[in-house]
C-alpha positions as CSV (number, residue, x, y, z in Angstrom):
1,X,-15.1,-27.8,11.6
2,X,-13.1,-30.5,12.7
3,X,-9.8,-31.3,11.0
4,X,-9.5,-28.2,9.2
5,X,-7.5,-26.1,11.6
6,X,-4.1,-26.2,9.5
7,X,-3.6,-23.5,7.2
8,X,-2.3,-26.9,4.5
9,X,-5.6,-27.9,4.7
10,X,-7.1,-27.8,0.9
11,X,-10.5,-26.7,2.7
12,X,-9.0,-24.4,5.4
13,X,-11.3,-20.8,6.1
14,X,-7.4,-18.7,5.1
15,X,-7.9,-19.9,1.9
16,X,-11.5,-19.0,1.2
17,X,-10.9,-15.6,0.3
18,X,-8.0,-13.9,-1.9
19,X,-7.4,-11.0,0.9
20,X,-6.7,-13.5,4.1
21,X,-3.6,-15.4,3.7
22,X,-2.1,-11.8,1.3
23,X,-3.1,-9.5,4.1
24,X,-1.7,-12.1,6.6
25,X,1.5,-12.1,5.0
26,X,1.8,-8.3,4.4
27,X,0.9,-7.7,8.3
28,X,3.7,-10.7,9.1
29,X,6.2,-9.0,7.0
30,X,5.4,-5.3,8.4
31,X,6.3,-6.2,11.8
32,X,9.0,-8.5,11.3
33,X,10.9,-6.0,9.2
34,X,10.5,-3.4,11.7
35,X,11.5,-5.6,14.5
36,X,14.6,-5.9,12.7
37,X,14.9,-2.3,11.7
38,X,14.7,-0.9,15.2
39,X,17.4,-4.0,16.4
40,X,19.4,-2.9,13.6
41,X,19.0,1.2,14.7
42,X,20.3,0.0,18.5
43,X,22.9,-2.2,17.5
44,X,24.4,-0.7,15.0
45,X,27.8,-1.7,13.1
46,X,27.2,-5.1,15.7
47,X,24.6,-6.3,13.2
48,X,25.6,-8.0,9.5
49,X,27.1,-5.4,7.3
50,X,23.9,-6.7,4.8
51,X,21.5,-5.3,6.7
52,X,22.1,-1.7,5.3
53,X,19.8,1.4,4.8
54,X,18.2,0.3,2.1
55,X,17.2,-2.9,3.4
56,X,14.1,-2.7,5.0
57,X,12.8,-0.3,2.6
58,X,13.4,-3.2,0.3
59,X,12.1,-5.8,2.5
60,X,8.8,-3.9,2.9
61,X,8.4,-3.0,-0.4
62,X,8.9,-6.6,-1.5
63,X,7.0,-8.4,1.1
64,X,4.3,-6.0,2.5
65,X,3.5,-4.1,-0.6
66,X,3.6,-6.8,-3.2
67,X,1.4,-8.8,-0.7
68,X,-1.1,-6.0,-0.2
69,X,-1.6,-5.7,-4.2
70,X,-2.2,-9.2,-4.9
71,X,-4.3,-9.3,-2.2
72,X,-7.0,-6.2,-3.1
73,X,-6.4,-7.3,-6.6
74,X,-7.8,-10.9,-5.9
75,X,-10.4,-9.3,-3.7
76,X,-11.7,-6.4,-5.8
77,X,-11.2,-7.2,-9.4
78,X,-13.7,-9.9,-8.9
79,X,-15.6,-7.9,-7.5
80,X,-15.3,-5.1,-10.2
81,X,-16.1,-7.0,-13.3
82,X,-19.0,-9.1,-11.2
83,X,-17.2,-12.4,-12.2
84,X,-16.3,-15.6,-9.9
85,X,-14.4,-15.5,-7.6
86,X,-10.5,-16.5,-8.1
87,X,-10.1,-20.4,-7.2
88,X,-8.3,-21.2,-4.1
89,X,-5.7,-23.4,-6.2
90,X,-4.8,-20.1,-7.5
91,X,-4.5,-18.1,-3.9
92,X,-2.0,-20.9,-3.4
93,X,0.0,-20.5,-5.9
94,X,0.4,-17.1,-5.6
95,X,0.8,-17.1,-2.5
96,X,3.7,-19.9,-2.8
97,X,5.1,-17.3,-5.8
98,X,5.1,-14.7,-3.2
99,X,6.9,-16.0,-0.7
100,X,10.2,-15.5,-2.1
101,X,9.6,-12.2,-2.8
102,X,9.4,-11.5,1.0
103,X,12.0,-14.1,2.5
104,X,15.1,-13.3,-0.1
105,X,15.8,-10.0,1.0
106,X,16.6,-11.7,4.6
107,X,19.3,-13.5,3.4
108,X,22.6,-12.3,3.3
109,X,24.2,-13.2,-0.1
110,X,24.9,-10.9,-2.8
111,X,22.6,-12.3,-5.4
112,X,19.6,-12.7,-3.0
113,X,18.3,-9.3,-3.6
114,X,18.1,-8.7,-7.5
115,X,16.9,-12.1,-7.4
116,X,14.0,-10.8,-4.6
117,X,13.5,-8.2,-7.5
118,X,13.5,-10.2,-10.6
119,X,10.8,-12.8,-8.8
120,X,8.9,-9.9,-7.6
121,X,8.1,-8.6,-11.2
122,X,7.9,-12.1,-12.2
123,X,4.9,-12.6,-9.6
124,X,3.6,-9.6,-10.8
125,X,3.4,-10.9,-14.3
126,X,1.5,-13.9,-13.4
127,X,-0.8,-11.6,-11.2
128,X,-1.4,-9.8,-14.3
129,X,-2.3,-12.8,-16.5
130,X,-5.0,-14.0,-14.2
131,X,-6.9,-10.2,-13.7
132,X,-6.3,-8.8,-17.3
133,X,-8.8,-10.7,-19.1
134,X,-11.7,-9.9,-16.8
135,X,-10.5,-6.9,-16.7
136,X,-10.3,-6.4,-20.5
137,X,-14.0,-8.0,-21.1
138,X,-15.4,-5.5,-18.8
139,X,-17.7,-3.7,-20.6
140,X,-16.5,0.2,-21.2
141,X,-13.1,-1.5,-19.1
142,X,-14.2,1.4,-16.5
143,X,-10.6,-0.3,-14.5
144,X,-8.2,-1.6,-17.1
145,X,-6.1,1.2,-15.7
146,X,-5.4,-1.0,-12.4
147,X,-2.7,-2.5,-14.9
148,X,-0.8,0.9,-15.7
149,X,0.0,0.3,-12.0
150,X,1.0,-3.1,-12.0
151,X,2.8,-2.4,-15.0
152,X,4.4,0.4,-13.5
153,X,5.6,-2.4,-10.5
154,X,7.1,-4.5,-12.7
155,X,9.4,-2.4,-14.7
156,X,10.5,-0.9,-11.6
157,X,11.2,-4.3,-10.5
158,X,13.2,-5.1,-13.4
159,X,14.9,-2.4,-13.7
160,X,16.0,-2.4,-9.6
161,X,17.0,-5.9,-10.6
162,X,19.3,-5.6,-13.3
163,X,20.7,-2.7,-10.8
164,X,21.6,-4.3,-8.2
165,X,22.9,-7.5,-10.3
166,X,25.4,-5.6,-11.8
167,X,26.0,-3.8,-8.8
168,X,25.1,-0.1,-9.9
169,X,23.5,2.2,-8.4
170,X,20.3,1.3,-7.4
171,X,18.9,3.8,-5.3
172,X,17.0,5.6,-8.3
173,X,15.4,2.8,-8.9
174,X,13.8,2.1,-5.4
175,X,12.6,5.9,-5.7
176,X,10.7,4.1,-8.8
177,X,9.4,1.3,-7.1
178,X,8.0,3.4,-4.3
179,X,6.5,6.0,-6.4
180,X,4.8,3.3,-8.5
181,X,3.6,1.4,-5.4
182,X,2.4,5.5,-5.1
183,X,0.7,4.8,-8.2
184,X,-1.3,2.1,-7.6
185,X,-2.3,3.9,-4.3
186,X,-4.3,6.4,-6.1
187,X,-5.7,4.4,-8.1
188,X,-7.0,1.7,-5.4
189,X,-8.6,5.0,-3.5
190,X,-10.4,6.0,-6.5
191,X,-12.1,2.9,-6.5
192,X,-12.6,3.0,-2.7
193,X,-13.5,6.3,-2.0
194,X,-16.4,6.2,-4.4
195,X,-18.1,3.9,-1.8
196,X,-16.8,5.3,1.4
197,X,-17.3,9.0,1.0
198,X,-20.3,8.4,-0.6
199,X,-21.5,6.5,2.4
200,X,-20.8,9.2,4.8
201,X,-22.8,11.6,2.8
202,X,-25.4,9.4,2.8
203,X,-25.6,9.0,6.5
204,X,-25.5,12.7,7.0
205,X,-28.3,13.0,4.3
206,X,-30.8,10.6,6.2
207,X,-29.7,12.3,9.6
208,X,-31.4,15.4,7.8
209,X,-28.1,17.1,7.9
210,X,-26.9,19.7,4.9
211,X,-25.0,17.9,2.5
212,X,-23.8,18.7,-1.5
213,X,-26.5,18.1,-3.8
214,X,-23.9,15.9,-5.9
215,X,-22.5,12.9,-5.1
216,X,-18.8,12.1,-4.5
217,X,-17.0,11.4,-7.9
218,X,-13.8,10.7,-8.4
219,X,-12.8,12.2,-11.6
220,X,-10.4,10.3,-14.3
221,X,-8.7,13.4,-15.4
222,X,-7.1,15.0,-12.2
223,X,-6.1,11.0,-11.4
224,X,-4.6,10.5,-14.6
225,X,-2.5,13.8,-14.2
226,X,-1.2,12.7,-11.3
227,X,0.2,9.3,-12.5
228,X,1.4,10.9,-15.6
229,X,3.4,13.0,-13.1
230,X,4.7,10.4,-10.5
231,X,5.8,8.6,-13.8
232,X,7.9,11.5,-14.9
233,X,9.2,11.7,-11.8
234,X,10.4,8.4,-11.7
235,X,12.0,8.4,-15.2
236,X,14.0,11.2,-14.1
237,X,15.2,10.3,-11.3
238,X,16.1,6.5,-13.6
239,X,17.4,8.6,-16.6
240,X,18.6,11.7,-15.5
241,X,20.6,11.2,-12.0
242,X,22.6,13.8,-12.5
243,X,20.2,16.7,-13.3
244,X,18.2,16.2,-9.9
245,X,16.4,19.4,-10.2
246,X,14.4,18.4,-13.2
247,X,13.7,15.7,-10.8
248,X,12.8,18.2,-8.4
249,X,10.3,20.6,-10.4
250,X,8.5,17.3,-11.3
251,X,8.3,15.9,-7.8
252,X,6.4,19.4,-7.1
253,X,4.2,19.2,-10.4
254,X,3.4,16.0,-8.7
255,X,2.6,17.3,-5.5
256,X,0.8,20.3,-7.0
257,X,-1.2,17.7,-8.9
258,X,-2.2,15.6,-5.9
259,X,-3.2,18.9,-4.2
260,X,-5.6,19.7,-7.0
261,X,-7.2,16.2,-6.7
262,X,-7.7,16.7,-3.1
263,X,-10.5,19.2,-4.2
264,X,-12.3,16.4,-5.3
265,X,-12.8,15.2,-1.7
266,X,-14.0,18.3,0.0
267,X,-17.7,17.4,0.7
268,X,-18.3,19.1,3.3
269,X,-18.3,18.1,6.9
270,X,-19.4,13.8,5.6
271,X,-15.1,14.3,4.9
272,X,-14.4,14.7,8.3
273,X,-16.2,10.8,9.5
274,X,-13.6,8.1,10.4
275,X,-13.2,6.4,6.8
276,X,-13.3,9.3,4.5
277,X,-10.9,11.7,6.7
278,X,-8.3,8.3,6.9
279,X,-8.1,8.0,3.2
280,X,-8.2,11.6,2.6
281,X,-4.9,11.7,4.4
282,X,-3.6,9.2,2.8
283,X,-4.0,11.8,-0.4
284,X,-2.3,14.6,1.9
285,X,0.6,12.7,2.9
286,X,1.7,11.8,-0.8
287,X,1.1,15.4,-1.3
288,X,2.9,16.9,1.2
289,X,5.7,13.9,0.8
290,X,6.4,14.6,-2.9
291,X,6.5,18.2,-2.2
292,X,9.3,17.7,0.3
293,X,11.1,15.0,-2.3
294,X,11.0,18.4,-4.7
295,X,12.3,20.8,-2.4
296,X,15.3,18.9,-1.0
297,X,16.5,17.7,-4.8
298,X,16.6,21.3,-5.7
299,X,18.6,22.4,-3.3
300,X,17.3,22.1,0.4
301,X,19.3,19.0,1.0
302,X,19.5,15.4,1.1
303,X,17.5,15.3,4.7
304,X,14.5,16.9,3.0
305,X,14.3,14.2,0.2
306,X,14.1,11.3,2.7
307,X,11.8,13.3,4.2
308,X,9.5,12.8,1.2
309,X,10.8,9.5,0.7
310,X,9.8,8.6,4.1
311,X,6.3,10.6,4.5
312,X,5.2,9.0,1.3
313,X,6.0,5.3,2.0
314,X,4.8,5.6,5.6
315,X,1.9,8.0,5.8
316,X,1.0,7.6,1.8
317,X,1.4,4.0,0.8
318,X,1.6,1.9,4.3
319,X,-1.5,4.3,5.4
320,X,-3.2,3.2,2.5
321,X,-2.6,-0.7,3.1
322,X,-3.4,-0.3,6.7
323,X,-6.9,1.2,5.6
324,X,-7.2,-1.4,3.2
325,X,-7.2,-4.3,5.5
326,X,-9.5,-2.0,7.8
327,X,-12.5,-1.9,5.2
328,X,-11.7,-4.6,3.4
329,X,-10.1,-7.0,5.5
330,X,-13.5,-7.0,7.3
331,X,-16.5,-6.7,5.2
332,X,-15.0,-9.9,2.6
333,X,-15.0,-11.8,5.6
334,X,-18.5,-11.1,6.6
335,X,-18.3,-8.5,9.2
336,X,-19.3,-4.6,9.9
337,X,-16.4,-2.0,10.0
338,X,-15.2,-1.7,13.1
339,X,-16.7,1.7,14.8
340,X,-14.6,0.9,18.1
341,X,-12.0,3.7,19.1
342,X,-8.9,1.3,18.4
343,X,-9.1,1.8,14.7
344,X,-8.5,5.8,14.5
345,X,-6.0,5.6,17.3
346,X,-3.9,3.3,15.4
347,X,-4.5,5.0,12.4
348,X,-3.2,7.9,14.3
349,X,0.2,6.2,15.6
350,X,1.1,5.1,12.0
351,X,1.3,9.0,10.5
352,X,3.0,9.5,14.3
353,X,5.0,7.0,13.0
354,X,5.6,9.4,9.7
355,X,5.8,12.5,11.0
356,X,8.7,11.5,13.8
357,X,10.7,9.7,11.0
358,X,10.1,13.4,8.9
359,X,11.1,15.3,11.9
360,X,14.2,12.6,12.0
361,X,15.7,13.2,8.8
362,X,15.1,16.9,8.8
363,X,17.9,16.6,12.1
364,X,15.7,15.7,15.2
365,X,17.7,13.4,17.7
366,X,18.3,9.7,16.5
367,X,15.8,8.4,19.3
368,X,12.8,9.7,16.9
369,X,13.7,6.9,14.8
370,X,13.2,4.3,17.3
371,X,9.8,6.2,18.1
372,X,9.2,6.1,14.6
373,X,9.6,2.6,14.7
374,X,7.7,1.7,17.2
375,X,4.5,3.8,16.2
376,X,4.7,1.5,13.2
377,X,4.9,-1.8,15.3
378,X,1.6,-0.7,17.7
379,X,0.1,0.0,14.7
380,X,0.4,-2.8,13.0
381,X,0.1,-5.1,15.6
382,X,-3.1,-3.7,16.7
383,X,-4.2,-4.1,13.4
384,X,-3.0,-8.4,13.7
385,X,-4.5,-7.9,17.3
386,X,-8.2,-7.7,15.7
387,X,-8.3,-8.7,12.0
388,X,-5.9,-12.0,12.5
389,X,-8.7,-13.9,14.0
390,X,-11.0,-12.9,11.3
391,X,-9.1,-14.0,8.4
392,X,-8.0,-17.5,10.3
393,X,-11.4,-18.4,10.7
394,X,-14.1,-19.8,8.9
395,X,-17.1,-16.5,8.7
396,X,-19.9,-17.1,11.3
397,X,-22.5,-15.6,8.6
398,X,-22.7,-18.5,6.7
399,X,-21.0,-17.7,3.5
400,X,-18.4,-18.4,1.8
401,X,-15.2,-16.3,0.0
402,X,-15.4,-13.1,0.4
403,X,-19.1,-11.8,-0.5
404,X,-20.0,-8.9,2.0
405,X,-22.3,-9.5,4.9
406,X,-25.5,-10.5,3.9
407,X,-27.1,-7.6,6.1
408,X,-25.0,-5.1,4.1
409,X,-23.7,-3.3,6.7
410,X,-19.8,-2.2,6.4
């Protein structure tokens, strides 16, 4: 439509649906703190002295996976609680509140991260305020536990703020914000697995091929273990720095936890299509990542816990987004899931990208980090490569916002 090719355009197609400009963002952010990351691994002490380790882990977390929450949140919730649509006025703001969030950590004053923080719980809280009450409404409020995780966010936030304001240690307190961004990843699979899985059974059962008489159900108890856990973890770690190995026998419960709600996904061979078998290792690498964390904090050394630190972020909670704008990214802008071979082989560079920066901090040569690195730029940019378009433009189905196509495939 003519005239409505800038993204300031009140009637712009980024706009139409919460996911686009959110995903945008998290994708732009993704790659541009990597980029940075991998200048800063070859350049070393020739770089700013404020671009330190835990930088980009900051960056990311701040940018990417605040961006990637408000995003599904905007989508789904919605969606969830069959309500309208949220109105693009409010996709702007947030968007503007965001923004912040991801561009503070660049900068190189002291204040400009615990202020990154502070706004990033403060974005949070309006995010909150706008998806509570439909949330709350809901009938039975089958997914007022969404907010335990956004909760979750925000104290972590607040409490990495205050941290690094008064310039105390602050490390804890990232563990916190990644294992509640961990969090919030189990809890947006529950709600996508039911579909997917489900889906691949049902394509096995009308290609006449054996399948469990039950359907897929992804059961509230072994999920709410599991956060219970991850949030014991993190309060140690906050509370009790100096007794790591309580720390440690919790980061295993948690893994040991995660391994017992894997069962919940073994449906035979429907697990091992595309989109199941992608968010089932999603579950696998949080697994295996907190079971590392555990290990190293009681006793096997500080390469073990980033390790876990590492395999979790990466092949856990950026696996997780990366899936999320695969499924969702497409069928709220009115097209199919993507069958093409791209998709799994990019899938498949980003827990590359995991396992080399594992095998780096358990003492592999310093070049597996710049592999690592790069794994994580191909597969994100192949991801902007093939969804950018999609979310730029207006949806060739005739729609608008982000209903799914109207031939229900996807």
């Amino acid at each position: 439509m003519p005239g409505l090719n800038h993204p300031l355009q009140r009637e712009h197609a980024l706009w139409q649906c919460a996911l686009r400009p959110f995903f945008l963002g998290a994708l732009a952010v993704a790659l541009a703190v990597m980029a940075a990351w991998l200048l800063v691994l070859g350049a070393g002490p020739a770089l700013p002295a404020a671009l330190q380790p835990r930088w980009h882990g900051l960056g990311l977390m701040l940018g990417m996976g605040l961006a990637a929450v408000a995003g599904f949140l905007f989508t789904a919730v919605p969606e969830f609680t069959r309500s309208p649509e949220f109105e693009e006025a409010w996709l702007r703001r947030g968007f503007a509140l965001w923004l912040p969030c991801a561009l503070l950590p660049w900068l190189p004053w002291p204040w400009a991260e615990p202020a990154a923080a502070l706004l990033g719980a403060l974005f949070l809280a309006w995010l909150s305020r706008r998806v509570l009450p439909r949330l709350w409404q809901q009938d039975g409020r089958p997914h007022l536990e969404l907010m335990v995780g956004l909760l979750a966010l925000q104290l972590a936030l607040l409490g990495l703020a205050q941290a690094l304001g008064r310039g105390r240690l602050a490390g804890p307190w990232l563990d916190a914000l990644l294992l509640a961004f961990a969090a919030l990843t189990i809890l947006a699979l529950s709600r996508i697995s039911m579909r997917i899985v489900n889906r691949a059974l049902d394509a096995r059962r009308d290609a006449g091929l054996p399948v469990p008489e039950d359907p897929y159900l992804a059961r509230p108890p072994r999920r709410r273990l599991v956060l219970a856990l991850l949030a014991a973890q993190a309060a140690a770690g906050v509370l009790l720095g100096e007794l790591p190995r309580v720390q440690g026998w919790l980061a295993l419960a948690s893994a040991a936890a995660l391994a017992a709600l894997l069962t919940d996904w073994h449906v035979g061979r429907a697990l091992l299509r595309r989109w199941p078998l992608a968010l089932y290792l999603v579950c696998v690498s949080l697994c295996a990542g907190c079971a590392l964390w555990g290990l190293g904090l009681l006793g096997l050394g500080g390469g073990w816990i980033s390790a876990g630190r590492h395999l979790v972020a990466i092949g856990g909670f950026a696996l997780a987004i990366f899936m999320v704008m695969a499924i969702a990214g497409r069928t709220h802008v009115g097209v199919a899931l993507d069958e093409r071979p791209w998709l799994p082989a990019a899938a498949a560079l980003l827990l590359a990208a995991a396992a080399l920066r594992v095998a780096a901090a358990l003492g592999g040569p310093w070049q597996t980090l710049l592999a690592a690195g790069l794994a994580w730029m191909l597969a994100f940019g192949w991801m902007a490569a093939h969804s950018l378009p999609l979310w730029w433009r207006a949806r060739g189905d005739g729609q608008r916002g982000c209903q799914e196509p109207l031939d229900g495939e996807g």
